[in-house]
C-alpha positions as CSV (number, residue, x, y, z in Angstrom):
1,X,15.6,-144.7,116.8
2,X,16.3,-147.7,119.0
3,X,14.5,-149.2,122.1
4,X,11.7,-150.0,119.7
5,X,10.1,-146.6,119.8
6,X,8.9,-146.0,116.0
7,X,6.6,-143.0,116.2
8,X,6.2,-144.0,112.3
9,X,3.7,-141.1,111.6
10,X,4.4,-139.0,114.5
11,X,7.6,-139.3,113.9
12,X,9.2,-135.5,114.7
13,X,12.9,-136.6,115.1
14,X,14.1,-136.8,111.8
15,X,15.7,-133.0,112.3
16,X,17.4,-133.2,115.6
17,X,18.2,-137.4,115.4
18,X,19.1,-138.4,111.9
19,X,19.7,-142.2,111.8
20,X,21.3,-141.5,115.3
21,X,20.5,-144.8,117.3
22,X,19.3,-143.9,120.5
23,X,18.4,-146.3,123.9
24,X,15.2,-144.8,125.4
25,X,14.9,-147.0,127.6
26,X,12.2,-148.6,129.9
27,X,8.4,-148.8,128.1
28,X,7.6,-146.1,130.7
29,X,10.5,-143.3,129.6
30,X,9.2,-144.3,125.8
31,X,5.7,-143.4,127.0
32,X,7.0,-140.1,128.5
33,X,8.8,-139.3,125.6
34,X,5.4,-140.4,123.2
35,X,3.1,-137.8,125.6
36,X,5.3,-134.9,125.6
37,X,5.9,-135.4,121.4
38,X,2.5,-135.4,121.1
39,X,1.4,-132.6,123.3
40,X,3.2,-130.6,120.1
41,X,4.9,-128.3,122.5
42,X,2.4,-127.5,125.2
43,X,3.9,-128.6,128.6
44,X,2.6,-131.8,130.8
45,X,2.2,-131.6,134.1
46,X,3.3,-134.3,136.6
47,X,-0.2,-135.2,137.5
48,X,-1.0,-135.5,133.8
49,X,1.8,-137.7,133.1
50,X,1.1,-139.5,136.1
51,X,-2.5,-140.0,134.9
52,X,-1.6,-141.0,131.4
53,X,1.2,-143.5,132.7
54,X,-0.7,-145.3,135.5
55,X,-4.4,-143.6,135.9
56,X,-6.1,-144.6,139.1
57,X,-3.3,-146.9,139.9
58,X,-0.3,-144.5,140.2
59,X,2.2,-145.8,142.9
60,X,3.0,-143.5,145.7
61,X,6.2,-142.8,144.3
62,X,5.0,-141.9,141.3
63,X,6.3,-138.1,140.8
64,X,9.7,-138.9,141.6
65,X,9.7,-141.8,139.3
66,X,8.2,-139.1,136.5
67,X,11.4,-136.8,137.3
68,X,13.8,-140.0,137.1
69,X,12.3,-140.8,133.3
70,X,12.4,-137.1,132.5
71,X,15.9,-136.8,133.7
72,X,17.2,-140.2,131.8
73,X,15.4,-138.7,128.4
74,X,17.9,-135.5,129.1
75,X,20.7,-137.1,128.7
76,X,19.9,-139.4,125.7
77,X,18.4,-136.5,124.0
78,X,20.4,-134.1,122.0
79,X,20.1,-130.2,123.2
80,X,17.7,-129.1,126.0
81,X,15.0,-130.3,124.1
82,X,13.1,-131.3,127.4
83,X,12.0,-128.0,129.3
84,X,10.6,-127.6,132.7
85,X,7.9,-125.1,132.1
86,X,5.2,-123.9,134.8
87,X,6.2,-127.2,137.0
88,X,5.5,-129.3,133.9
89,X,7.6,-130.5,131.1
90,X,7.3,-129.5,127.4
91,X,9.7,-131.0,124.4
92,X,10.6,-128.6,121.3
93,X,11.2,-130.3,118.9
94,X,9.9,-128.2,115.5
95,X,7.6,-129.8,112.9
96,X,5.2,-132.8,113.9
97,X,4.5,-135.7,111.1
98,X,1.5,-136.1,112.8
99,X,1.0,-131.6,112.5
100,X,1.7,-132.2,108.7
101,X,-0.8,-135.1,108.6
102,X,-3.7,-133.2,109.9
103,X,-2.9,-130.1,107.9
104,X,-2.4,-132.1,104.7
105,X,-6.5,-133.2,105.7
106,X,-7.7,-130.0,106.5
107,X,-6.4,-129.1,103.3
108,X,-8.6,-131.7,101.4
109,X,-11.4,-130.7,103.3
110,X,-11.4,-127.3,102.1
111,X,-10.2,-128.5,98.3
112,X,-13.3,-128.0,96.0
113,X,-11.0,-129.8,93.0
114,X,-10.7,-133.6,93.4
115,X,-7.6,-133.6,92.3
116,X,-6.1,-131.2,94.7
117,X,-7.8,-133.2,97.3
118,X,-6.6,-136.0,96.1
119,X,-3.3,-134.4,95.9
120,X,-3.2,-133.1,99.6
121,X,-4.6,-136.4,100.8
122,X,-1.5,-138.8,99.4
123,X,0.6,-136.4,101.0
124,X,-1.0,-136.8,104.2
125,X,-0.8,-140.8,103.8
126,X,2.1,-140.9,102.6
127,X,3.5,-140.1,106.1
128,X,2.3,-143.2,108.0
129,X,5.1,-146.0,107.5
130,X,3.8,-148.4,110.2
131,X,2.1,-148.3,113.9
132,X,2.1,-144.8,115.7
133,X,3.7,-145.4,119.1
134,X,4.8,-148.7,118.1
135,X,6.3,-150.4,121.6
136,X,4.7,-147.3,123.7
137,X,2.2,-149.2,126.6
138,X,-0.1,-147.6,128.5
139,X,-3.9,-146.1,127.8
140,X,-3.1,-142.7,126.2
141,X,-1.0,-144.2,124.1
142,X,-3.6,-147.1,123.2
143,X,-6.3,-144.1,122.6
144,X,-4.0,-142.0,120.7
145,X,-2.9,-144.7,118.3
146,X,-7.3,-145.5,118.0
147,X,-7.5,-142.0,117.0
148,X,-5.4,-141.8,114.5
149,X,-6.1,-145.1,112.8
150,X,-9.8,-143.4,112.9
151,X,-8.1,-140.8,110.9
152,X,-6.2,-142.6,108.7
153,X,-8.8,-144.8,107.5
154,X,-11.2,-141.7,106.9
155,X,-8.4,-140.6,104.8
156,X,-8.6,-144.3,102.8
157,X,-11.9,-143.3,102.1
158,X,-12.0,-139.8,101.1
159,X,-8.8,-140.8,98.7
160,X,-10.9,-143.5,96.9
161,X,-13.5,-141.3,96.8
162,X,-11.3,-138.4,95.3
163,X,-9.8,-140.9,92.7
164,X,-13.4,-141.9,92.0
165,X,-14.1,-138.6,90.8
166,X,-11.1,-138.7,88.9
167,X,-11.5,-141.4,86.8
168,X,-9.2,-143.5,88.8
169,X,-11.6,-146.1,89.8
170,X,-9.1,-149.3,89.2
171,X,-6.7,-147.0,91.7
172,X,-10.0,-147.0,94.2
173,X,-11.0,-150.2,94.1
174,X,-8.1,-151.3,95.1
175,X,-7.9,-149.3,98.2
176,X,-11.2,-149.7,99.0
177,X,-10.6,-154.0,98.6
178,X,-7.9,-153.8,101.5
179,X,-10.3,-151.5,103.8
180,X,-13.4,-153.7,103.2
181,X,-10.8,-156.8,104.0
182,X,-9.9,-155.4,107.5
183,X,-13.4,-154.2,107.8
184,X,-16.2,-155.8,106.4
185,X,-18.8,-154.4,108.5
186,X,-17.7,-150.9,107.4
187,X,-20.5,-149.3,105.1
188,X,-18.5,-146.0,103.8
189,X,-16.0,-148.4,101.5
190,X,-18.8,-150.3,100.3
191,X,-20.7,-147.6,98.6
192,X,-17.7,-146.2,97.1
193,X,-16.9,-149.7,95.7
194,X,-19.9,-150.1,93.8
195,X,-19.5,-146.5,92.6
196,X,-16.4,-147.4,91.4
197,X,-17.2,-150.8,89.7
198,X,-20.5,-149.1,88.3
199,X,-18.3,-145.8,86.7
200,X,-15.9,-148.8,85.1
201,X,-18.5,-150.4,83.7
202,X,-18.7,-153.2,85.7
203,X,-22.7,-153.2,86.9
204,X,-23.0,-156.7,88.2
205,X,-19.6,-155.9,90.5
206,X,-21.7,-152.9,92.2
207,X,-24.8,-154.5,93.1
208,X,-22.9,-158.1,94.1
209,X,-20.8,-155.7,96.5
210,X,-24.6,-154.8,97.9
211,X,-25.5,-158.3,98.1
212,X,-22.5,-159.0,100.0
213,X,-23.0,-156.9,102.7
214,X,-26.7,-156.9,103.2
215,X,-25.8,-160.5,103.9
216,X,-22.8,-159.5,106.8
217,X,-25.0,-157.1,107.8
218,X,-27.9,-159.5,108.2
219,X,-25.7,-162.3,110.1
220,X,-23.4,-160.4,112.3
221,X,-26.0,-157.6,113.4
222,X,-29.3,-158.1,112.1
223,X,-29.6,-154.9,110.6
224,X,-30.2,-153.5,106.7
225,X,-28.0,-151.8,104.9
226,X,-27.9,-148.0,105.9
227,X,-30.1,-145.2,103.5
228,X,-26.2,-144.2,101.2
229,X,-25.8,-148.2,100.6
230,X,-29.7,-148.8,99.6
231,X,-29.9,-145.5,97.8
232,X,-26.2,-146.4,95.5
233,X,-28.2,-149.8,95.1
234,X,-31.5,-147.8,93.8
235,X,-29.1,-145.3,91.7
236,X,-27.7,-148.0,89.6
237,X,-30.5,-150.1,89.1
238,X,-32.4,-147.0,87.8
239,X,-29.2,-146.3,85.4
240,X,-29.0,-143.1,87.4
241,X,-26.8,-140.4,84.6
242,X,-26.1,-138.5,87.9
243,X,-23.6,-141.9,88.8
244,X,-22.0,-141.6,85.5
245,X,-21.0,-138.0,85.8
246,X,-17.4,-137.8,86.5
247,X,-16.7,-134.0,86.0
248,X,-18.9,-132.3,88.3
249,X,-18.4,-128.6,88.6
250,X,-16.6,-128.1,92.1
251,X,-19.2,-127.1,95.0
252,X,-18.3,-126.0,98.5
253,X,-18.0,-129.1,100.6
254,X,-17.8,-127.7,104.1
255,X,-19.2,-130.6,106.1
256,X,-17.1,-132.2,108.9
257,X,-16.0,-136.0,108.4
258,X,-18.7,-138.1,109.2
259,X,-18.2,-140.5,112.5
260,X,-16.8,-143.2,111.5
261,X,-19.0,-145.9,113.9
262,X,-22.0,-144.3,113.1
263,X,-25.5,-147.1,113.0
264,X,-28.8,-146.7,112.9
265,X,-31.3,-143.5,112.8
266,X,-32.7,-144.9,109.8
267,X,-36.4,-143.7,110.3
268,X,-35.0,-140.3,111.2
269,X,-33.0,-140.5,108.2
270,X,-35.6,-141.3,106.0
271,X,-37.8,-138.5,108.0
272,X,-35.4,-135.7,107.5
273,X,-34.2,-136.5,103.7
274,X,-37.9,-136.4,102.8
275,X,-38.5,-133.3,104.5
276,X,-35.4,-131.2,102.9
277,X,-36.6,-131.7,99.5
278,X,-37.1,-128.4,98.6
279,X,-40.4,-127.1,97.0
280,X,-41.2,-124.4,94.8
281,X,-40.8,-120.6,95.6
282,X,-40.0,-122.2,99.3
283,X,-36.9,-123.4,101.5
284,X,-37.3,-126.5,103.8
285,X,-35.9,-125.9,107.2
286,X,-35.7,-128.8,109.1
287,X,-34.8,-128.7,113.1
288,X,-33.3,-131.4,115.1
289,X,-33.5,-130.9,119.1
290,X,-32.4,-133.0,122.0
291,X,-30.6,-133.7,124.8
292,X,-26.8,-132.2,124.7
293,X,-24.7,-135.6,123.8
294,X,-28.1,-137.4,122.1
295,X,-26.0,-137.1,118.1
296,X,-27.8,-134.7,116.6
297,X,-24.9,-132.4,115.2
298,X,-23.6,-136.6,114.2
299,X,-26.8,-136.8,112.5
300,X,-27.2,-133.8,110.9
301,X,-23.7,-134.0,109.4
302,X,-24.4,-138.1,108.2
303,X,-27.3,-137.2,106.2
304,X,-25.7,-134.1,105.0
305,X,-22.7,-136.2,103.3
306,X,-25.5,-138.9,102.6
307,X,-27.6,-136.1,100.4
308,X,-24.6,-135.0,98.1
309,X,-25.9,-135.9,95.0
310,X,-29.3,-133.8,96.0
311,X,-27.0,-130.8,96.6
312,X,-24.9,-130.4,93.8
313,X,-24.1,-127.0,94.6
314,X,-22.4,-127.6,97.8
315,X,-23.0,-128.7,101.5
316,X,-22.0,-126.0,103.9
317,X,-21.9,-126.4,107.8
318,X,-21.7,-123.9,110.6
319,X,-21.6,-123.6,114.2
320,X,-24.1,-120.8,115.8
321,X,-21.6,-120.2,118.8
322,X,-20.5,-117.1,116.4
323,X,-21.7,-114.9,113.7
324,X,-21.4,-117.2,110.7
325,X,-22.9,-115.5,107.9
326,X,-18.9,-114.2,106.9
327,X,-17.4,-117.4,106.9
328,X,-20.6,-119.1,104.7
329,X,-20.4,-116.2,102.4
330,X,-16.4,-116.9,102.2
331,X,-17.7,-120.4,101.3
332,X,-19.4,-118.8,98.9
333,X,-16.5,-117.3,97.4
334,X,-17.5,-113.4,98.4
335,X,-14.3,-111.9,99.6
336,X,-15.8,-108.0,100.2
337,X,-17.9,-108.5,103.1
338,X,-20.5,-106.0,103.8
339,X,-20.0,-104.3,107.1
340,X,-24.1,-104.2,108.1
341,X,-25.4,-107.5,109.2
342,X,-28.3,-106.4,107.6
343,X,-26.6,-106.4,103.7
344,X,-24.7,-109.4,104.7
345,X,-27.6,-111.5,104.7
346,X,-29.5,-110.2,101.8
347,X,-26.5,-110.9,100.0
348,X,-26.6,-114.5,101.8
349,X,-30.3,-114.6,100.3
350,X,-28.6,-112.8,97.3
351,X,-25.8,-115.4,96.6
352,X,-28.2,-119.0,97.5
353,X,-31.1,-118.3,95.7
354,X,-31.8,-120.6,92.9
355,X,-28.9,-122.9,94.1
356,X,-29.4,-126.7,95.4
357,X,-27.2,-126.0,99.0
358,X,-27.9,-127.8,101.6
359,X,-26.7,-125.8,104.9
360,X,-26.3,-127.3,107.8
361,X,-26.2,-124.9,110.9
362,X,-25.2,-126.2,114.3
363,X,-26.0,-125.5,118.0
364,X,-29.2,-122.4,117.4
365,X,-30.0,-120.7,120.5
366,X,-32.8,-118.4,119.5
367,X,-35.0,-118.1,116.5
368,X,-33.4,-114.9,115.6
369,X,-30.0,-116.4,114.6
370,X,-32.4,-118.5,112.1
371,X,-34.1,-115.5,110.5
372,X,-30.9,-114.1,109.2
373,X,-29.4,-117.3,107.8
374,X,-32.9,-118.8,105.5
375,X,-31.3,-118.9,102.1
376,X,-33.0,-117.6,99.1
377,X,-35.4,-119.9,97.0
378,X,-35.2,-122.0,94.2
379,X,-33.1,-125.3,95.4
380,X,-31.5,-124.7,99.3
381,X,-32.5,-126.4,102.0
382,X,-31.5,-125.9,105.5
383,X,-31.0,-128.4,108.5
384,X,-30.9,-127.1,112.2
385,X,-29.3,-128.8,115.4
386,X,-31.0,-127.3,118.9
387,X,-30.8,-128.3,122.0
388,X,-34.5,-127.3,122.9
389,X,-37.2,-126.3,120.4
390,X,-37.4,-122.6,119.1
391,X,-40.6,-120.8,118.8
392,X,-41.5,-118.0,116.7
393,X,-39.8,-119.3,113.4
394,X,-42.6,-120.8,111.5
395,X,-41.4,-122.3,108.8
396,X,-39.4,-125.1,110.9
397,X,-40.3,-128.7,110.7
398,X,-39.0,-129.9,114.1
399,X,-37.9,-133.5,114.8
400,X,-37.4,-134.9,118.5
401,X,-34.5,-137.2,118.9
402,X,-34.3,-139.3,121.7
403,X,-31.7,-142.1,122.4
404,X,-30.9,-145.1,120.1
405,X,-32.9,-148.4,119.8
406,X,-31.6,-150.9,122.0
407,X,-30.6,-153.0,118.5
408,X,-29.1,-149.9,117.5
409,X,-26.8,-149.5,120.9
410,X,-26.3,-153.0,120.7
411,X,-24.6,-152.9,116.9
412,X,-22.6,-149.6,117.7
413,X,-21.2,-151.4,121.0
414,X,-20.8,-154.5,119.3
415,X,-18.4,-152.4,116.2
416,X,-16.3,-150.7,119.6
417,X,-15.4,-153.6,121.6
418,X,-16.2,-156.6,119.4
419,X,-16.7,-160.6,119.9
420,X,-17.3,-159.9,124.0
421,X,-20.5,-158.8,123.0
422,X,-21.5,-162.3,121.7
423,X,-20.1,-164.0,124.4
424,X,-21.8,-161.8,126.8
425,X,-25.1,-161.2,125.8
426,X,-27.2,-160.9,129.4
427,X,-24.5,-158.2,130.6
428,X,-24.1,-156.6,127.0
429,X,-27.8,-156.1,127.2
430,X,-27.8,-155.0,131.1
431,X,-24.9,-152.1,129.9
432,X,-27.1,-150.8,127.2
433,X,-30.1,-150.7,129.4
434,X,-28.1,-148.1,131.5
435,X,-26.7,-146.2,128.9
436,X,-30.4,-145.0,128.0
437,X,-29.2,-145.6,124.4
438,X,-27.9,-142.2,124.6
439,X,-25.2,-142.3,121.6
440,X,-21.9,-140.6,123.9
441,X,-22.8,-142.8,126.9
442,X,-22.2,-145.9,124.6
443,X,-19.4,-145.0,123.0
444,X,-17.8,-143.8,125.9
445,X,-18.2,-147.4,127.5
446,X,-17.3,-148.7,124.6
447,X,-13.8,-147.0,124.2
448,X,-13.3,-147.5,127.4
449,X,-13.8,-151.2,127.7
450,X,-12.0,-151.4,123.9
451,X,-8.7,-150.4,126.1
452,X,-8.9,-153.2,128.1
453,X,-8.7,-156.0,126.0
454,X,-8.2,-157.9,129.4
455,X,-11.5,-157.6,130.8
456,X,-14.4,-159.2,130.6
457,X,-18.0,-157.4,130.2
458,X,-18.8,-158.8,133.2
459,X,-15.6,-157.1,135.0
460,X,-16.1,-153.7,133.0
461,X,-19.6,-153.8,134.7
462,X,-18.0,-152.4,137.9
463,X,-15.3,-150.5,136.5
464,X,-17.0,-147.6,134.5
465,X,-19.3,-144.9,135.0
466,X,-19.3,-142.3,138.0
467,X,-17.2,-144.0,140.9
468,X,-19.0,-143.5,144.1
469,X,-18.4,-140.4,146.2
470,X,-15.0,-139.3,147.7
471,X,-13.2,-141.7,144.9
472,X,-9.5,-140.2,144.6
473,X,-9.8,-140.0,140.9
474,X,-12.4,-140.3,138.2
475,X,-12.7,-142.7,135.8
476,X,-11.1,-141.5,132.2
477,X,-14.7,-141.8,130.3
478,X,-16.6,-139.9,132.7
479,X,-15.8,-136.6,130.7
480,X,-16.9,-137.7,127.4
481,X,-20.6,-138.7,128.8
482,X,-20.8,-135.9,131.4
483,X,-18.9,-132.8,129.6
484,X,-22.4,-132.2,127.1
485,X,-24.8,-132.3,130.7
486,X,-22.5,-130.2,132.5
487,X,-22.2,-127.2,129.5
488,X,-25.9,-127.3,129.5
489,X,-26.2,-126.9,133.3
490,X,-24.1,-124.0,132.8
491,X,-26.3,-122.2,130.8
492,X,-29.6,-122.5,132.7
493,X,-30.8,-120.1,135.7
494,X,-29.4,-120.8,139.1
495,X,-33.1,-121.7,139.8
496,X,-33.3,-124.5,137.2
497,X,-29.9,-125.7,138.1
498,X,-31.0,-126.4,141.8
499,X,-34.3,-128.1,140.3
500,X,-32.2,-130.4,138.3
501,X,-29.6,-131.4,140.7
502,X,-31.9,-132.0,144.1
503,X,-35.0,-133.3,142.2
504,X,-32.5,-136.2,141.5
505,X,-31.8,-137.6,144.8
506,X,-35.1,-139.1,145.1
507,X,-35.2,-142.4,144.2
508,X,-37.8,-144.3,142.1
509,X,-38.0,-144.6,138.1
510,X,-40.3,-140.8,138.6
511,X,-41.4,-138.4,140.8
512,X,-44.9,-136.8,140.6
513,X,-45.3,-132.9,140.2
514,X,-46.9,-132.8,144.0
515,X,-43.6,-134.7,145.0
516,X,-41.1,-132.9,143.0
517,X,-42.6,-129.3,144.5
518,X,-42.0,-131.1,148.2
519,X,-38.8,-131.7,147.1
520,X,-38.3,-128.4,146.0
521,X,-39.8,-126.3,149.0
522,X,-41.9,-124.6,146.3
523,X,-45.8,-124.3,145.5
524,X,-46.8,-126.6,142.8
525,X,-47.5,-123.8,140.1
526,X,-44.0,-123.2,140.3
527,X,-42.5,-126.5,140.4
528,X,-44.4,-127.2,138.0
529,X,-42.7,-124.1,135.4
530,X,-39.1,-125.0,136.8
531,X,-40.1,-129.1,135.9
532,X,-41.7,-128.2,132.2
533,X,-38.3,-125.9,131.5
534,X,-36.1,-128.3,132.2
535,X,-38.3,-130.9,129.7
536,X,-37.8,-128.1,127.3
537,X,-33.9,-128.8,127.5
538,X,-34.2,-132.6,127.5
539,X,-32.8,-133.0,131.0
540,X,-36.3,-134.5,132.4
541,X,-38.5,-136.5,130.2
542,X,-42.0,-137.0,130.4
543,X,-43.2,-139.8,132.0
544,X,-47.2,-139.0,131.7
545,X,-48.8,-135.7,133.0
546,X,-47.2,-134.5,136.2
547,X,-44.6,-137.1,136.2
548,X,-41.2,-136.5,135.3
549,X,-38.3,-138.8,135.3
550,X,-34.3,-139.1,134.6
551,X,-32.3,-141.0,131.9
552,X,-30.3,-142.9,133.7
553,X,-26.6,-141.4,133.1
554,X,-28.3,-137.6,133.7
555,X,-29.5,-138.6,136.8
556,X,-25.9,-139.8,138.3
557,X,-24.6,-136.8,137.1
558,X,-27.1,-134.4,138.4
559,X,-27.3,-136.2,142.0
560,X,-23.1,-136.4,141.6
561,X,-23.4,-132.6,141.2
562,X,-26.0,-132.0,143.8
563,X,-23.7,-133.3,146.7
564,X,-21.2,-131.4,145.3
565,X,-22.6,-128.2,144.7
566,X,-26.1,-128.4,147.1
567,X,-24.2,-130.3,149.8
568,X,-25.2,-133.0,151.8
569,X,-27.2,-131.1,154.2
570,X,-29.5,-129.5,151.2
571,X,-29.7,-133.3,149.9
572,X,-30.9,-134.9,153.1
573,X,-33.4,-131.8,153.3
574,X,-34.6,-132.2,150.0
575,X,-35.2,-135.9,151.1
576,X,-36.9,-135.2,154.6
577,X,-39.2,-133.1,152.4
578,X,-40.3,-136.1,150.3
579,X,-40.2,-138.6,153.3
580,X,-42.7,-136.1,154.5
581,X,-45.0,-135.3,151.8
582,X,-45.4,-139.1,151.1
583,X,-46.0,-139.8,155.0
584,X,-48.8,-137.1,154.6
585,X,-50.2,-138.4,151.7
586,X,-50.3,-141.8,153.1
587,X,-52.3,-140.5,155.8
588,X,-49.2,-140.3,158.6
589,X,-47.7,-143.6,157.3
590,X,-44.6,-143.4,156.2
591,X,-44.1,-144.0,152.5
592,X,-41.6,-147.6,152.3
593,X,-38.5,-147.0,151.8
């Protein structure tokens, strides 16, 4: 294709192009072509195109400019491979390389045979032949080619990993040298190096491949090595015959990918490996509950691939939205499902017992879902993701997780958007003070300012986050930190939605429970419930007894969503309130502002 447009591995023109050179002229009309190829057939709106092209800085002419693009790709294209659909635009244009790569992984995900997977996952690489969206500007383009880089280099590592297991370690290493080359703080290609130069017999190479990045890790972020790297290092040391077993029977390996930028946790690492080793005649259950957004589903799933060796039998993950005993037993390998929920699980209990899984179940709303799904005894253990704490199941160990360390934040920004943070210190620090640590916050920012290479931290300061009220557009990241707050909103009581939003209007780092039921227009005893309940959920925090406060980032979205949804008239109420309970309190002087 010509005008420098190389979708390389999205590349779906082979069938209806050829070698056809074709001029697709301005970096615009090749960006318009990029969205709508990789939309995969659903049709673009003009407002989406217009977002993706220009964001909050479209020109006022900027639909008709969209119709001139769409209109010049027509006639360049072959066919009517450019619709208009619903007022939108959508391109057919069959098979995706970018479809192909993402089955090819979801095949190796589901492989149990390391050479299948292995198999499945060549295929998938061997698609990329350079840059995605080589020549394409603008910022969907920029976070579409991040993704898929992400995914690609995830690939990397779960090929080495398969060849590993193979006995293709010299096949590995190799991979693995040109990953840890282009990133050396990367921890994943590490540990498979040393496994590799451990299985080859080459003992010294592991642990000097430990010694090498304890040191990066020391200098560049002054952290340790993470719990797989120290526990590889252990493993070999010890002469572990676990490391030199390269014919493991196959086990069900259900787990998503692990995030790719994930850091620190390590003391609730450390916590939540000790408590899943399973003891005799009994099955550990441990529970992880937080704020929507706060990483624990990330965390449950890192130490689930981190603990593969103490579950030889297989690592199996579901999410609780649905019934998911059919789809574990699947996992399983039981094809005749029993119709009763009641004899699907006691064949679940049936079908675990005596086995070392590790199940990971995601998202639990009520402690019944949890009573079903206990595996049998003898070697499972199971690790449970909540967004509040579940009574009435006894046997759960419960661990609270609240937002990063503030060296923890500052090593995951730091891996997003690079050198700026050591340039920037004072203002790095001052951006992970408002993020609350809270995991999505910082990587949202992060992305964000990773687009714009351009800016300093200093400038990003005042270009992220909610923009102020009446803006014309919000800002792209505003989603990705919001969108877990909002789903939980939706699922309290309209009573506990009102508490949320107006209580956050008030300014101050807290508000006492006296102030809060002002707020409220409620007697204390039930402010007080509505307060505690919405603790329960992680969307207050403690801040002593009777005081209650807001991470930062949920308070500008719940006072965002009180002016929107209370109004303005119910905010300045809810304020008047508190202007008057202070005055009161004060003995008839009014409270400073």
């Amino acid at each position: 294709m010509g005008g420098e447009l190389r979708f390389e591995v999205l590349g779906p023109v082979r069938a209806w192009l050829g070698d056809t050179e074709v001029d697709l002229g301005t970096p615009r009309q090749r960006a318009i072509l990029g969205i709508l190829l990789l939309r995969d057939g659903a049709a673009a709106t003009p407002g989406q195109l217009i977002s993706a092209l220009w964001g909050p800085a479209a020109p006022p002419a900027a639909t008709g400019m969209i119709r001139s693009y769409v209109s010049r790709l027509r006639r360049v294209l072959p066919g009517d491979v450019i619709e208009s659909v619903g007022g939108g635009y959508a391109l057919r244009t069959g098979a995706l390389d970018v479809t192909e790569f993402a089955h090819h992984l979801a095949a190796a995900r589901a492989a149990t045979d390391p050479r299948t997977k292995a198999g499945h996952l060549r295929d998938a690489l061997g698609l990329w032949r350079g840059t995605p969206l080589a020549g394409v500007n603008g910022e969907y383009a920029e976070v579409e080619r991040t993704r898929l880089a992400q995914l690609r280099l995830a690939a990397v590592e779960d090929l080495a990993a398969a060849d590993i297991d193979t006995g293709r370690h010299v096949e590995a290493m190799a991979a693995l040298a040109a990953v840890i080359a282009a990133h050396p703080l990367r921890e994943r290609p590490r540990e498979l190096a040393m496994l590799a130069h451990y299985r080859a017999g080459r003992q010294a190479d592991a642990l000097a491949v430990f010694t090498e990045i304890r040191g990066l890790l020391a200098d560049e972020l002054g952290l340790e090595p993470g719990p797989g790297l120290r526990d590889m290092q252990r493993r070999i040391l010890a002469a572990d015959p676990a490391l030199a077993d390269q014919e493991r029977p196959s086990a069900p390996a259900r787990l998503p990918p692990d995030l790719p930028d994930f850091v620190g946790r390590a003391e609730e690492i450390d916590t939540v490996t000790a408590a899943l080793t399973p003891a005799s005649g009994q099955v550990p259950v441990v529970g992880i509950e937080g704020l929507a957004g706060v990483g624990k589903t990330a965390l449950a799933v890192h130490i689930g691939h981190a603990m593969a060796d103490r579950f030889p039998d297989g690592r199996l993950f579901a999410d609780l939205g649905a019934d998911p005993l059919p789809g574990l037993l699947r996992d399983l390998g039981v094809t005749d499902l029993p119709v009763s929920g009641a004899e699907r699980a006691a064949l679940w209990r049936a079908r675990t017992a005596g086995r070392r899984l590790l199940i990971v179940l995601d998202g639990a709303r009520d402690a019944e879902q949890l009573r079903h799904l206990v595996p049998g005894a003898g070697g499972a253990a199971v690790l449970v993701t909540a967004r509040r704490r579940l009574y009435g199941v006894p046997y759960v160990r419960w661990l609270r997780l609240s937002g990063l360390r503030a060296e923890e934040s500052h090593a995951l920004l730091a891996r997003l958007v690079g050198d700026r943070v050591r340039r920037e210190p004072d203002v790095a620090r001052d951006l992970i003070a408002d993020t609350a640590g809270l995991p999505q916050v910082v990587a949202a920012i992060g992305g964000r300012i990773a687009s714009r290479p351009e800016w300093t931290l200093d400038a990003a300061r005042d270009r992220i986050g909610r923009p102020p009220a009446g803006a014309p557009v919000p800002r792209p990241e505003c989603g990705a930190i919001e969108g877990p707050y909002l789903s939980t909103l939706e699922e309290l009581t309209p009573v506990q939605a009102r508490a949320f939003r107006l209580l956050s209007v008030a300014d101050g780092p807290d508000i006492t429970l006296p102030a809060a039921a002002a707020v409220l227009d409620l007697p204390v005893g039930e402010a007080a419930l509505l307060l505690e309940s919405l603790v329960d959920v992680h969307l207050l925090e403690l801040g002593g007894v009777d005081r209650y406060l807001y991470h930062a980032p949920v308070r500008h979205f719940a006072r965002g969503r009180a002016y929107v949804d209370d109004g303005p008239e119910a905010c300045h109420a809810a304020l008047t309130r508190l202007v008057r309970f202070y005055s009161a309190e004060n003995g008839g002087v009014p409270a400073p502002a």
